[in-house]
mmCIF file as Biopython writes it, N, C-alpha, C and O atoms, coordinates in Angstrom:
data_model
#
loop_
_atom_site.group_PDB
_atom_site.id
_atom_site.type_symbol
_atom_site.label_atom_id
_atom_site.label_alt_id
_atom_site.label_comp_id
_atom_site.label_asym_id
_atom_site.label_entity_id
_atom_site.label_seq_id
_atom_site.pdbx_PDB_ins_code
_atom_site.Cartn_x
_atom_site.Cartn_y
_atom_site.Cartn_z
_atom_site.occupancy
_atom_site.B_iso_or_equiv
_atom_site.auth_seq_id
_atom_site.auth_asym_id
_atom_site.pdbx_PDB_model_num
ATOM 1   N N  . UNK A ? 1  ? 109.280 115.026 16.678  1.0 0.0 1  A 1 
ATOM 2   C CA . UNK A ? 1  ? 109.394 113.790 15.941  1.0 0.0 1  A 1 
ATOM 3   C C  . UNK A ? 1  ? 108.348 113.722 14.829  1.0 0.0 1  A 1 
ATOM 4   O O  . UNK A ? 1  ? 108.749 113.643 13.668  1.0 0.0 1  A 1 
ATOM 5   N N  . UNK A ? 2  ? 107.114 113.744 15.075  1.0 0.0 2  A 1 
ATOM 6   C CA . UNK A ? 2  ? 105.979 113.977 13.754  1.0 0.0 2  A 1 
ATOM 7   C C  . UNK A ? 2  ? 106.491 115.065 13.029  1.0 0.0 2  A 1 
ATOM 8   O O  . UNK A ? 2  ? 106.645 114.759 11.847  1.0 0.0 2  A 1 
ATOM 9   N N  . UNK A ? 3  ? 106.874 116.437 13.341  1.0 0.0 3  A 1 
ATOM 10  C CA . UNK A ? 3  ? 107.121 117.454 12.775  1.0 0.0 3  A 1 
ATOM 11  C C  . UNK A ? 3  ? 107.940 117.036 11.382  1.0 0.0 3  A 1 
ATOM 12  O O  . UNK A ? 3  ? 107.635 117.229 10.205  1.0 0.0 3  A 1 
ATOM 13  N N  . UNK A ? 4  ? 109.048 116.416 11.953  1.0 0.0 4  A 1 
ATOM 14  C CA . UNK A ? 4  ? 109.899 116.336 10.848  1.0 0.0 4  A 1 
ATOM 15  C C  . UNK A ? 4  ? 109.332 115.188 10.060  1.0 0.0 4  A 1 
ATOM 16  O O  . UNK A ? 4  ? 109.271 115.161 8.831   1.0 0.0 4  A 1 
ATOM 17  N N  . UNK A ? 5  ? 108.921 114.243 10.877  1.0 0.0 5  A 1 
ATOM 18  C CA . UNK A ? 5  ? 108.218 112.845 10.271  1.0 0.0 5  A 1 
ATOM 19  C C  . UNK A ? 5  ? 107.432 113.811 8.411   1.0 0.0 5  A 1 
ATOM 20  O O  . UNK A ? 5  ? 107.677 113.968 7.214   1.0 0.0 5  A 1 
ATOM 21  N N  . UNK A ? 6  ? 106.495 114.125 9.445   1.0 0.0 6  A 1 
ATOM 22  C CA . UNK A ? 6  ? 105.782 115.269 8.353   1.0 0.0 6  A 1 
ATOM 23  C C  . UNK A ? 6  ? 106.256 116.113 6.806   1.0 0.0 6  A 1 
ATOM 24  O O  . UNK A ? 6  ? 105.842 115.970 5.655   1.0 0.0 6  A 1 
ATOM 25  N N  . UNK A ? 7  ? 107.392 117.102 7.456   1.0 0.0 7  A 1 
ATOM 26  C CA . UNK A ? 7  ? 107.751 117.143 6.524   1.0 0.0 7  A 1 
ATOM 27  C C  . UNK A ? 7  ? 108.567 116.531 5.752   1.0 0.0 7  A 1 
ATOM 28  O O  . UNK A ? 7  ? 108.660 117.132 4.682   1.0 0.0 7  A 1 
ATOM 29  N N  . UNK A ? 8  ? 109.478 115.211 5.824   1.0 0.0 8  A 1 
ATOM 30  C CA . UNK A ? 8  ? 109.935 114.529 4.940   1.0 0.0 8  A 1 
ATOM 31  C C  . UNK A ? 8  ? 108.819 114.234 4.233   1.0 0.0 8  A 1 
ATOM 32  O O  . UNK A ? 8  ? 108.695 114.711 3.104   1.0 0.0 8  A 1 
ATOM 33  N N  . UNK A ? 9  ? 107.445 113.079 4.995   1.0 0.0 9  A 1 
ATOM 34  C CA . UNK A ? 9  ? 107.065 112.896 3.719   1.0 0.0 9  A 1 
ATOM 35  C C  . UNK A ? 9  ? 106.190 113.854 2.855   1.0 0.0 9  A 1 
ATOM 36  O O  . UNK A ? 9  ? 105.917 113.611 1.679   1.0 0.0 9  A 1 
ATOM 37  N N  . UNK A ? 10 ? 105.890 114.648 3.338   1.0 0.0 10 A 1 
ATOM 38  C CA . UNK A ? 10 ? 105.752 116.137 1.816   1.0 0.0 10 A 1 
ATOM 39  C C  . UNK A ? 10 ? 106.542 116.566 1.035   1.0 0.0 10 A 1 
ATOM 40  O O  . UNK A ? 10 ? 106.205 116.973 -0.076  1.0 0.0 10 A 1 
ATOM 41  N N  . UNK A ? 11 ? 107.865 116.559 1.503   1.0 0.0 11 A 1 
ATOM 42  C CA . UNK A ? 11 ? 108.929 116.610 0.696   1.0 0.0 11 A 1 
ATOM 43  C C  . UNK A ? 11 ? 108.975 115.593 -0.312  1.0 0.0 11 A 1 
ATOM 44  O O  . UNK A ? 11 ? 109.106 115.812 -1.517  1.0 0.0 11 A 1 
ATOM 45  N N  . UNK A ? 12 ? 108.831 114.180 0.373   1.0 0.0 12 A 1 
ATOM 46  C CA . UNK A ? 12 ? 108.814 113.347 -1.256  1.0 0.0 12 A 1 
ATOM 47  C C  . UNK A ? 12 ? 107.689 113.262 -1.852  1.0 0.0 12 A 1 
ATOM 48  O O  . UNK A ? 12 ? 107.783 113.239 -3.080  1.0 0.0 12 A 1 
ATOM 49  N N  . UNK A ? 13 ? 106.550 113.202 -1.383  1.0 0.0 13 A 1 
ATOM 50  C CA . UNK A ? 13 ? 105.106 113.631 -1.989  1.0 0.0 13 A 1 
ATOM 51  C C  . UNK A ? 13 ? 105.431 114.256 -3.416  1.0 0.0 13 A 1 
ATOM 52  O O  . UNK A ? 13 ? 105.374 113.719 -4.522  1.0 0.0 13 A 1 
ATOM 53  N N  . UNK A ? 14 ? 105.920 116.034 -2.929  1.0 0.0 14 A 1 
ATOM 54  C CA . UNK A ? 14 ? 106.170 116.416 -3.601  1.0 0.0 14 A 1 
ATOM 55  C C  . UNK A ? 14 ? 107.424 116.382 -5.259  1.0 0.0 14 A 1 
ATOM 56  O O  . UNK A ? 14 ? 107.258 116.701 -6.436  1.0 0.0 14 A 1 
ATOM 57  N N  . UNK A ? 15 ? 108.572 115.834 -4.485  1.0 0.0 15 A 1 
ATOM 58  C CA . UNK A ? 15 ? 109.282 115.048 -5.407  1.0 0.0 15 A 1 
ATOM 59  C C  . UNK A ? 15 ? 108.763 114.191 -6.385  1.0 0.0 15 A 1 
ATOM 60  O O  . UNK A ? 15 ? 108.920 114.277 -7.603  1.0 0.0 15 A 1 
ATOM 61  N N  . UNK A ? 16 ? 107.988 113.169 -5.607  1.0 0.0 16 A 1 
ATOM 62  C CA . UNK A ? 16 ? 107.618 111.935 -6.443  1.0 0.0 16 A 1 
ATOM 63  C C  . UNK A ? 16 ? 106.749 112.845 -7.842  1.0 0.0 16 A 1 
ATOM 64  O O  . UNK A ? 16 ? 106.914 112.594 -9.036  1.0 0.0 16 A 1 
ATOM 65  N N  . UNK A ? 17 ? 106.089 113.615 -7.429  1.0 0.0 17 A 1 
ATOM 66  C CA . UNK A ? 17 ? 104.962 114.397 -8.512  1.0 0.0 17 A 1 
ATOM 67  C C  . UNK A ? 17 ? 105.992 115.269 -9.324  1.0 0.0 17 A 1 
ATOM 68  O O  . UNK A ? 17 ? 106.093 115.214 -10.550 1.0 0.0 17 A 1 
ATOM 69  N N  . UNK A ? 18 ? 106.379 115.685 -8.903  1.0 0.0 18 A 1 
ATOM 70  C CA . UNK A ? 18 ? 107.356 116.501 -9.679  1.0 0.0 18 A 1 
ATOM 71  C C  . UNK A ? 18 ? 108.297 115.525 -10.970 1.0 0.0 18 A 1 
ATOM 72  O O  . UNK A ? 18 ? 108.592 115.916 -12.099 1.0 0.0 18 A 1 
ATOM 73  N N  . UNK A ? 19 ? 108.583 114.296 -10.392 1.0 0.0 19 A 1 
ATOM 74  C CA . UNK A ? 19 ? 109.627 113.919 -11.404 1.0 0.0 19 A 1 
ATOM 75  C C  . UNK A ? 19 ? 108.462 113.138 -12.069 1.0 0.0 19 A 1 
ATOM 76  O O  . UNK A ? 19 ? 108.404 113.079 -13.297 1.0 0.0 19 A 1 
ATOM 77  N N  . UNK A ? 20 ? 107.242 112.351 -11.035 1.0 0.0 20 A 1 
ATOM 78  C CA . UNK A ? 20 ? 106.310 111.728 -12.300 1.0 0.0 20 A 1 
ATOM 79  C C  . UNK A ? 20 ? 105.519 112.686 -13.778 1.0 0.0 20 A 1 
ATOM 80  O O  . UNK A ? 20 ? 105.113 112.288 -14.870 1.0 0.0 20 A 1 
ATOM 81  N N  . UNK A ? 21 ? 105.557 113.748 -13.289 1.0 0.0 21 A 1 
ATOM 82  C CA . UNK A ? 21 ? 104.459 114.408 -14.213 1.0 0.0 21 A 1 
ATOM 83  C C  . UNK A ? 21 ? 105.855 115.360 -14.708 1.0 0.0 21 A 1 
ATOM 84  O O  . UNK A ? 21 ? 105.484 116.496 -15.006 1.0 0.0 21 A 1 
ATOM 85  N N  . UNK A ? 22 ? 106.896 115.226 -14.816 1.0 0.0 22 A 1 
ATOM 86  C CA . UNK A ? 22 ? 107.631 115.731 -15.604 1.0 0.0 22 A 1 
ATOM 87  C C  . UNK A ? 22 ? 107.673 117.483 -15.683 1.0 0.0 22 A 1 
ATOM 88  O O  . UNK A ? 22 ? 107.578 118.193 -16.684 1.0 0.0 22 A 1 
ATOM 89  N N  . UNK A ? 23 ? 107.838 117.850 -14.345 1.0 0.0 23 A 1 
ATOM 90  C CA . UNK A ? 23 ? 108.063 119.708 -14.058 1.0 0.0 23 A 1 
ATOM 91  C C  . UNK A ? 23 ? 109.133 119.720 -13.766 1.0 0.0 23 A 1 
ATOM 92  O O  . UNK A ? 23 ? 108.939 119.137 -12.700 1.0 0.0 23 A 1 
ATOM 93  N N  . UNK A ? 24 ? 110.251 119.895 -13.773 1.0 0.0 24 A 1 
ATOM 94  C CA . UNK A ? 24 ? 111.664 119.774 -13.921 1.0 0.0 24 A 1 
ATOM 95  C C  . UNK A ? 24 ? 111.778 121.251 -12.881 1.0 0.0 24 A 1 
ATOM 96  O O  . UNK A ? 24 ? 112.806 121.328 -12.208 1.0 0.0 24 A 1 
ATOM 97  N N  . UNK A ? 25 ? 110.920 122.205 -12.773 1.0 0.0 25 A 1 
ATOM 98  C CA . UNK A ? 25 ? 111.048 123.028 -11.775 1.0 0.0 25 A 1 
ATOM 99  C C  . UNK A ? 25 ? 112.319 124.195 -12.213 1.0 0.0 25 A 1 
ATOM 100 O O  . UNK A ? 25 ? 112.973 124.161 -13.255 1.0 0.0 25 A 1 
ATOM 101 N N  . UNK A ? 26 ? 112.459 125.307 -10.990 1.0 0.0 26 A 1 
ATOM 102 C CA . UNK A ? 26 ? 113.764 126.210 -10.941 1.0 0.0 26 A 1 
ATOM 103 C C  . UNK A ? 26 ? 113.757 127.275 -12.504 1.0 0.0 26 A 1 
ATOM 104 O O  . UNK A ? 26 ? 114.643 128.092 -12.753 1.0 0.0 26 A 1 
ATOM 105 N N  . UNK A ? 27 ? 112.784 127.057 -13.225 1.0 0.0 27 A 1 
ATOM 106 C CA . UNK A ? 27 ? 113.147 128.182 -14.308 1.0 0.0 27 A 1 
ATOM 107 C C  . UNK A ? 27 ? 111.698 128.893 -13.853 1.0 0.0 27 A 1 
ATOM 108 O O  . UNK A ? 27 ? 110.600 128.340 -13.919 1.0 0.0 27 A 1 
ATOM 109 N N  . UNK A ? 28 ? 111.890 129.879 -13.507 1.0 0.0 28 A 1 
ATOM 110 C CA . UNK A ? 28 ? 110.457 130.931 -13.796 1.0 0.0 28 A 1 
ATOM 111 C C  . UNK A ? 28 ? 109.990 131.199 -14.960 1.0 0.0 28 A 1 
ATOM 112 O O  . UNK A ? 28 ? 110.514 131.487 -16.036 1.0 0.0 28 A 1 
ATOM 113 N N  . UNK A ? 29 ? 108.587 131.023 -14.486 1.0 0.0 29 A 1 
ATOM 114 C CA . UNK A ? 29 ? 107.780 130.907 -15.750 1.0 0.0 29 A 1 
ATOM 115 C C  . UNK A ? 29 ? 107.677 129.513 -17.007 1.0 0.0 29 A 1 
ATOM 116 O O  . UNK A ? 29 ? 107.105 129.494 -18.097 1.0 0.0 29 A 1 
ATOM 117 N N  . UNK A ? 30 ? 108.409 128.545 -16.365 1.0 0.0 30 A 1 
ATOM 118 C CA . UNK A ? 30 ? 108.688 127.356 -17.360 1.0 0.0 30 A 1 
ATOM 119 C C  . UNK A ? 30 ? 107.177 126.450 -17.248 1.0 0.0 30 A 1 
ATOM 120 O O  . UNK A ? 30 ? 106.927 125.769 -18.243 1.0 0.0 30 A 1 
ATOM 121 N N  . UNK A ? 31 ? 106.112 126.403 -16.041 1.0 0.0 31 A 1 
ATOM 122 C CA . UNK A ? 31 ? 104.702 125.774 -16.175 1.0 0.0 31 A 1 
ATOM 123 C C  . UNK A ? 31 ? 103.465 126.992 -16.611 1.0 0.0 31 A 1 
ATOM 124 O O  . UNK A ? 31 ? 102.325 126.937 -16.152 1.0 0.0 31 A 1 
ATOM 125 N N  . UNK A ? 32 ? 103.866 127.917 -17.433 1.0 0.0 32 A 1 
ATOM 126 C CA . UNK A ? 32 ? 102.917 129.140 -17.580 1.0 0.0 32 A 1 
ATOM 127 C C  . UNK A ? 32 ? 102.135 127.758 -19.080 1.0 0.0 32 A 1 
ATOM 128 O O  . UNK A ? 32 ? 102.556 126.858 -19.807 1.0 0.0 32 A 1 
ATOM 129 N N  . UNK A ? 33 ? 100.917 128.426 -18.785 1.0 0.0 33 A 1 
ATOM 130 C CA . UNK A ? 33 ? 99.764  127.541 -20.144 1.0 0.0 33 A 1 
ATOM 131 C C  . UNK A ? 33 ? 100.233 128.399 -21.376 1.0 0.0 33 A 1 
ATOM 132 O O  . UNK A ? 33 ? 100.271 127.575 -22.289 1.0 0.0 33 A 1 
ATOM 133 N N  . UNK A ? 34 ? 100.559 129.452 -21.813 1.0 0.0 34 A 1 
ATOM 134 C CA . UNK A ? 34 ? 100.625 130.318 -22.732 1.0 0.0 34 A 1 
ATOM 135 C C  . UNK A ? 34 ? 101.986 130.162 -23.067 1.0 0.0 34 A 1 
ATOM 136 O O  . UNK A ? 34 ? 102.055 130.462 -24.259 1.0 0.0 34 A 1 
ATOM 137 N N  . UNK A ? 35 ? 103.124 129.849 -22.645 1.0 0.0 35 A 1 
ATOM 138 C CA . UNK A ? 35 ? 103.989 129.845 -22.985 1.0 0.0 35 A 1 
ATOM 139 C C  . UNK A ? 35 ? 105.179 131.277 -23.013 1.0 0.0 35 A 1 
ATOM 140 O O  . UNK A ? 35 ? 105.439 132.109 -22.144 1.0 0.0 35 A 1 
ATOM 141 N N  . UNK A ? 36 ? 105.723 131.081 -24.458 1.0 0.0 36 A 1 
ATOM 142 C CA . UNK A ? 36 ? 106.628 132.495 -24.989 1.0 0.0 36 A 1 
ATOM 143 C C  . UNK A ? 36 ? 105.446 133.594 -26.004 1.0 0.0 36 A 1 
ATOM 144 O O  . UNK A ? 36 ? 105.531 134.773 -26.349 1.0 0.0 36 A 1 
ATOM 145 N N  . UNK A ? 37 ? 104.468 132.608 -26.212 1.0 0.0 37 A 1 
ATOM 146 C CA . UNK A ? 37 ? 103.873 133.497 -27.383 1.0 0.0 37 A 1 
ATOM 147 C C  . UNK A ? 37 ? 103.623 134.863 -27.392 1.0 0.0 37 A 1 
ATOM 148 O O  . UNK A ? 37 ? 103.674 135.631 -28.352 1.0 0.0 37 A 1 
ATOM 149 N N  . UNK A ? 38 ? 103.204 135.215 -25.629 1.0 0.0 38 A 1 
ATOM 150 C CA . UNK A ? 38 ? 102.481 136.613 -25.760 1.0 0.0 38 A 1 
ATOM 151 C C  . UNK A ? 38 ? 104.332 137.728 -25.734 1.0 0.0 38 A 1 
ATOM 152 O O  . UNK A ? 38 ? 104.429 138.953 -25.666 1.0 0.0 38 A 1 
ATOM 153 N N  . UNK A ? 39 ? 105.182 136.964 -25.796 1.0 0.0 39 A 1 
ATOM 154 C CA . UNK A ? 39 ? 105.940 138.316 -26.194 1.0 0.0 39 A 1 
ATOM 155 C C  . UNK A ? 39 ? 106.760 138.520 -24.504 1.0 0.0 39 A 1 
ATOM 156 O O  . UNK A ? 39 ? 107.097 137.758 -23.598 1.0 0.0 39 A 1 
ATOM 157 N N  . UNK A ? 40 ? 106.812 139.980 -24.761 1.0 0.0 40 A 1 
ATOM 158 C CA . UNK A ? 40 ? 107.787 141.018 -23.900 1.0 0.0 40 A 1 
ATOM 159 C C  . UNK A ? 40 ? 106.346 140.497 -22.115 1.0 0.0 40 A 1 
ATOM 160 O O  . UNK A ? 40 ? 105.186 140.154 -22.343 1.0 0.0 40 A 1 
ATOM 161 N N  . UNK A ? 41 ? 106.790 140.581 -20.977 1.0 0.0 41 A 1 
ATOM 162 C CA . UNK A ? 41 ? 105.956 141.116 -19.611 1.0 0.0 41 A 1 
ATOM 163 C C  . UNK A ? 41 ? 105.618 142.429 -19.829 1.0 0.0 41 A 1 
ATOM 164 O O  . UNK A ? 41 ? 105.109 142.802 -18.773 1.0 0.0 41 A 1 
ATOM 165 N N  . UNK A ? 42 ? 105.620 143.077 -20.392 1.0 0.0 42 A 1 
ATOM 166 C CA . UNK A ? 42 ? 104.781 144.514 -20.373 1.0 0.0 42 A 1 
ATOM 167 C C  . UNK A ? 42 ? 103.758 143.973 -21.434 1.0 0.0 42 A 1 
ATOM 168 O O  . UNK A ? 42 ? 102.710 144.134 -20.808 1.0 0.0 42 A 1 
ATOM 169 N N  . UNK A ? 43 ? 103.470 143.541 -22.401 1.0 0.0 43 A 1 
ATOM 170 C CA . UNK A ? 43 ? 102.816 143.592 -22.985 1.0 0.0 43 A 1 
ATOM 171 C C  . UNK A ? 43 ? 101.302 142.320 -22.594 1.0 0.0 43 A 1 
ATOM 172 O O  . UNK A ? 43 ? 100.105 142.384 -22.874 1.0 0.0 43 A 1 
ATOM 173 N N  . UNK A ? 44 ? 102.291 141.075 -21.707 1.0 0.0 44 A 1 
ATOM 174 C CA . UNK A ? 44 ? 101.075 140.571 -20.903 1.0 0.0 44 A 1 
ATOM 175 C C  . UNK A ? 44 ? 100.387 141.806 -20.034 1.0 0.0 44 A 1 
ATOM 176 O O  . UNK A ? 44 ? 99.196  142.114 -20.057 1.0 0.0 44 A 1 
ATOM 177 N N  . UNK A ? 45 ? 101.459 142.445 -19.248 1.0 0.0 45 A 1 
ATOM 178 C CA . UNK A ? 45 ? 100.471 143.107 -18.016 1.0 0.0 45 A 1 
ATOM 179 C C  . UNK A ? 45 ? 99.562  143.884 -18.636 1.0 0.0 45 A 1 
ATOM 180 O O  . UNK A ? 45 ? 98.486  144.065 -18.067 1.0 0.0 45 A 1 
ATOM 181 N N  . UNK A ? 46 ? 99.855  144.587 -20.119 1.0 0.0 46 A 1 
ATOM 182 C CA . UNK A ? 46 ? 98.890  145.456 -20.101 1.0 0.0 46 A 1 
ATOM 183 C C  . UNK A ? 46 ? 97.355  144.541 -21.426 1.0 0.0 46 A 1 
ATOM 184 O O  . UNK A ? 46 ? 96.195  144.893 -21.642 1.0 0.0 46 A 1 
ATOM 185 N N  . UNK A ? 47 ? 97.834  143.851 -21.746 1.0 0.0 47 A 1 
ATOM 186 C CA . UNK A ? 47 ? 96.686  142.358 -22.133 1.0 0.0 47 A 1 
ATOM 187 C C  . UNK A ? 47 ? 95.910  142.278 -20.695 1.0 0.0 47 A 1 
ATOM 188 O O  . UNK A ? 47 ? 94.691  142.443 -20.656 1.0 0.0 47 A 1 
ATOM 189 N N  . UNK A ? 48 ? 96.778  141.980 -19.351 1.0 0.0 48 A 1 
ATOM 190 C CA . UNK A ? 48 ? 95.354  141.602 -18.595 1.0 0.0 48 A 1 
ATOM 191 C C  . UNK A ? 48 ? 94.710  142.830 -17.740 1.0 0.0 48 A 1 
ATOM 192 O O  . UNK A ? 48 ? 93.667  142.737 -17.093 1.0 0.0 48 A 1 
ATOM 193 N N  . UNK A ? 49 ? 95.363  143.774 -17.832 1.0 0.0 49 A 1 
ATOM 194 C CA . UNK A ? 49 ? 94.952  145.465 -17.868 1.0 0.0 49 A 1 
ATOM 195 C C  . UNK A ? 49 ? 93.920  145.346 -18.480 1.0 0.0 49 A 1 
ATOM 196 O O  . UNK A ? 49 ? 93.005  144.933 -17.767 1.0 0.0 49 A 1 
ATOM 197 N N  . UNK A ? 50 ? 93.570  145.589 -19.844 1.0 0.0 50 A 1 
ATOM 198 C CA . UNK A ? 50 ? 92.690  145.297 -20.510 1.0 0.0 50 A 1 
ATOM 199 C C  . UNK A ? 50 ? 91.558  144.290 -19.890 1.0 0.0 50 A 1 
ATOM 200 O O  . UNK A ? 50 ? 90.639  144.365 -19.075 1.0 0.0 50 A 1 
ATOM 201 N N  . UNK A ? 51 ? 91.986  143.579 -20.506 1.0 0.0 51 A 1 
ATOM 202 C CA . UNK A ? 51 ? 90.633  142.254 -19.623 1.0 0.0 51 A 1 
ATOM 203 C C  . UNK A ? 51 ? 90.246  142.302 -18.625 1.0 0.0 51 A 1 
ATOM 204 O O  . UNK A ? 51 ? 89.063  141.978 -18.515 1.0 0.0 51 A 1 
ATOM 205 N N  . UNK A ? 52 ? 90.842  142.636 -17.608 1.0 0.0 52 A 1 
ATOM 206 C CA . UNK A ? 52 ? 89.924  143.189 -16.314 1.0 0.0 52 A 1 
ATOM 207 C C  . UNK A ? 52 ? 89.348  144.279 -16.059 1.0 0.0 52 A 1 
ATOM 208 O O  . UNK A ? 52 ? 88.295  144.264 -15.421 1.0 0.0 52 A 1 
ATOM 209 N N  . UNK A ? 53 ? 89.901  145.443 -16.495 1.0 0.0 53 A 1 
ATOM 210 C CA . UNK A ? 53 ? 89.410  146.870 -16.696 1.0 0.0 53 A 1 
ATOM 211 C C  . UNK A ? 53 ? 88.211  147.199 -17.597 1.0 0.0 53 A 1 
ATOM 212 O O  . UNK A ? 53 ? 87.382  148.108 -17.640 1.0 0.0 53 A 1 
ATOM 213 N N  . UNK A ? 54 ? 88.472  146.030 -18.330 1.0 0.0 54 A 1 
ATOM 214 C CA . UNK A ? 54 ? 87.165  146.241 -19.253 1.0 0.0 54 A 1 
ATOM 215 C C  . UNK A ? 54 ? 86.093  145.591 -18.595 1.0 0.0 54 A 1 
ATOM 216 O O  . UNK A ? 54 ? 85.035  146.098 -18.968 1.0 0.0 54 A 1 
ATOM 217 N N  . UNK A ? 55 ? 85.926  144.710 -17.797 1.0 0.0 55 A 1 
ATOM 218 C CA . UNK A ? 55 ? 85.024  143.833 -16.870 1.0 0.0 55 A 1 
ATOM 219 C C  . UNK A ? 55 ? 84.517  145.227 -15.774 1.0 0.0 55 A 1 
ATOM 220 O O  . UNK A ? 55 ? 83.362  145.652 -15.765 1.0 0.0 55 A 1 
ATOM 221 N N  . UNK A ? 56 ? 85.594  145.769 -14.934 1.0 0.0 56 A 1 
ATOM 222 C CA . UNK A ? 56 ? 85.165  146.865 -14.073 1.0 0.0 56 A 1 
ATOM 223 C C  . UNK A ? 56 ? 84.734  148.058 -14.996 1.0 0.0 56 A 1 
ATOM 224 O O  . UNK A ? 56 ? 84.302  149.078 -14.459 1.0 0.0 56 A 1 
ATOM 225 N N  . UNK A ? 57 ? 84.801  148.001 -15.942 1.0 0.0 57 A 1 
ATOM 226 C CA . UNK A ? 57 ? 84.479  149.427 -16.616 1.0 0.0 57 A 1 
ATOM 227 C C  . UNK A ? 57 ? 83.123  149.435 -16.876 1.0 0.0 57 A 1 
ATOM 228 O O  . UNK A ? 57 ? 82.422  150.360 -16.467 1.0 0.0 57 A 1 
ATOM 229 N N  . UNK A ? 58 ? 82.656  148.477 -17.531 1.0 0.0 58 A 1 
ATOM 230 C CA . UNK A ? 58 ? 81.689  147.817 -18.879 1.0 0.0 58 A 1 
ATOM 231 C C  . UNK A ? 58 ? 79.910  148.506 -17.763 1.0 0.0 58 A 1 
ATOM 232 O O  . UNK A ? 58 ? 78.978  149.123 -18.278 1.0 0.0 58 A 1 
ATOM 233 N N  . UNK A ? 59 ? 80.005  148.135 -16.387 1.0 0.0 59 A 1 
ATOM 234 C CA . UNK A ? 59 ? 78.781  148.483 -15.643 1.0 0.0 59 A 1 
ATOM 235 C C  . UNK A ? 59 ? 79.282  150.086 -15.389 1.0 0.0 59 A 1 
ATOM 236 O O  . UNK A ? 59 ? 78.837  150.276 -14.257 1.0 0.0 59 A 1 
ATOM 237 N N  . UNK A ? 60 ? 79.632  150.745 -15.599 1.0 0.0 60 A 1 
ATOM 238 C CA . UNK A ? 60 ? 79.652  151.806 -15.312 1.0 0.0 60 A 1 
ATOM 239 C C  . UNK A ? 60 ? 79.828  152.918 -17.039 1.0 0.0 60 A 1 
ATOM 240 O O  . UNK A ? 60 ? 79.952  154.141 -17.094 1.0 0.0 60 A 1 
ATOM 241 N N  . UNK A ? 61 ? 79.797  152.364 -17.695 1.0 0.0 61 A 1 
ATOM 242 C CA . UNK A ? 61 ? 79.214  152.911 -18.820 1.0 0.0 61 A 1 
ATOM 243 C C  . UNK A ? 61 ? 78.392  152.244 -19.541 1.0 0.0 61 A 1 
ATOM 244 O O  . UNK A ? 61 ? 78.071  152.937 -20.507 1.0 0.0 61 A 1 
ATOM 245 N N  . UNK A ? 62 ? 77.978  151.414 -19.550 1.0 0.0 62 A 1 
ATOM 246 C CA . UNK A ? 62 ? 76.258  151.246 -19.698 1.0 0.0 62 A 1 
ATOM 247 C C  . UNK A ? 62 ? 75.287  151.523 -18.529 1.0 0.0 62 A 1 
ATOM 248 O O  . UNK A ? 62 ? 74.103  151.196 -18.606 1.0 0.0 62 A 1 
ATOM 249 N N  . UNK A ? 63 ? 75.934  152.275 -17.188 1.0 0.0 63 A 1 
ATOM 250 C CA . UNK A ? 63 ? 74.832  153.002 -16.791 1.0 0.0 63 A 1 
ATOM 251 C C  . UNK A ? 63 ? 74.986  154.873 -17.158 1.0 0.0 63 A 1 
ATOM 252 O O  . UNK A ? 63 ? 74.175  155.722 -16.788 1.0 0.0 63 A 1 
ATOM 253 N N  . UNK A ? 64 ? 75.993  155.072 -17.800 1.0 0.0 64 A 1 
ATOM 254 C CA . UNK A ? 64 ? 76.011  156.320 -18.313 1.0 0.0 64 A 1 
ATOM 255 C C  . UNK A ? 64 ? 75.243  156.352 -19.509 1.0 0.0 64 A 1 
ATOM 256 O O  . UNK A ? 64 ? 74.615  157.359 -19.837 1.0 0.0 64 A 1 
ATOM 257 N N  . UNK A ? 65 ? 75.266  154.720 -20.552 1.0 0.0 65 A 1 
ATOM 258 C CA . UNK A ? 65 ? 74.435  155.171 -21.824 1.0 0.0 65 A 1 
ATOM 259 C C  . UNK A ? 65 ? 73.029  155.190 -21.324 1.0 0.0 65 A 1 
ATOM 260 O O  . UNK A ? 65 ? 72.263  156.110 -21.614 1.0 0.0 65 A 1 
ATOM 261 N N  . UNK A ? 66 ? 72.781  154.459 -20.782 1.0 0.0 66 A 1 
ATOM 262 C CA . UNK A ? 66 ? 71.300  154.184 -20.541 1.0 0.0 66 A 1 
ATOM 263 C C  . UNK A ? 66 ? 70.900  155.792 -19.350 1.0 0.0 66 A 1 
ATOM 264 O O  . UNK A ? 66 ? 69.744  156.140 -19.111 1.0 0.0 66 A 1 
ATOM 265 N N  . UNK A ? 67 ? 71.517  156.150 -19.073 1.0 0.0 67 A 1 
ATOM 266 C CA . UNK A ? 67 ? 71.444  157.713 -18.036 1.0 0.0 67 A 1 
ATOM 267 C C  . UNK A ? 67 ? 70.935  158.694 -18.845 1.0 0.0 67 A 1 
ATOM 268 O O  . UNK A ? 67 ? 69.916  159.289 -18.493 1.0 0.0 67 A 1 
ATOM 269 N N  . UNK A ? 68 ? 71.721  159.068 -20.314 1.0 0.0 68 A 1 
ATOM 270 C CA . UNK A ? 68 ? 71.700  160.068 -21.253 1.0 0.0 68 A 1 
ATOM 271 C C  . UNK A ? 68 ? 70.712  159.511 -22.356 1.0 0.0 68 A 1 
ATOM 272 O O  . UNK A ? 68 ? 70.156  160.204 -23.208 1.0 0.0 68 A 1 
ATOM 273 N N  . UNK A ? 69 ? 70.627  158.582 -22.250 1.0 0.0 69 A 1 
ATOM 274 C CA . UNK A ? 69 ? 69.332  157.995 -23.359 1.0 0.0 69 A 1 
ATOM 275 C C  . UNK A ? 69 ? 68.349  159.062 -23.058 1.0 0.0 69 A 1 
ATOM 276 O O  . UNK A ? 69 ? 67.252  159.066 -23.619 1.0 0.0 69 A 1 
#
């Protein structure tokens, strides 16, 4: 009896937010912050390729410059 109690009201919880703040939901990718701008999905993945790889990279060659100094 709570169980279901429960999830009805999360279910409208969730409803109510959904239709107040205007997410209309069911399209993938329709609440992304960036939008269409960055283009093709290969070209995000390899944008955040970049940006993270360069974060894991960055300490391991400035201890190679500073090694050969």
């Amino acid at each position: 009896m709570f169980r279901r109690t429960g999830a009805l009201l999360l279910k409208n919880i969730k409803n109510y937010t959904a239709r107040r703040y205007g997410h209309e939901g069911g399209v993938p990718g329709e609440n992304l912050p960036f939008g269409k701008s960055l283009g093709r999905p290969t070209k995000l993945s390899f944008l955040f390729m970049l940006y993270f790889g360069s974060g894991f990279w960055t300490p391991y060659f400035l201890f190679m410059y500073m090694y050969l100094k």
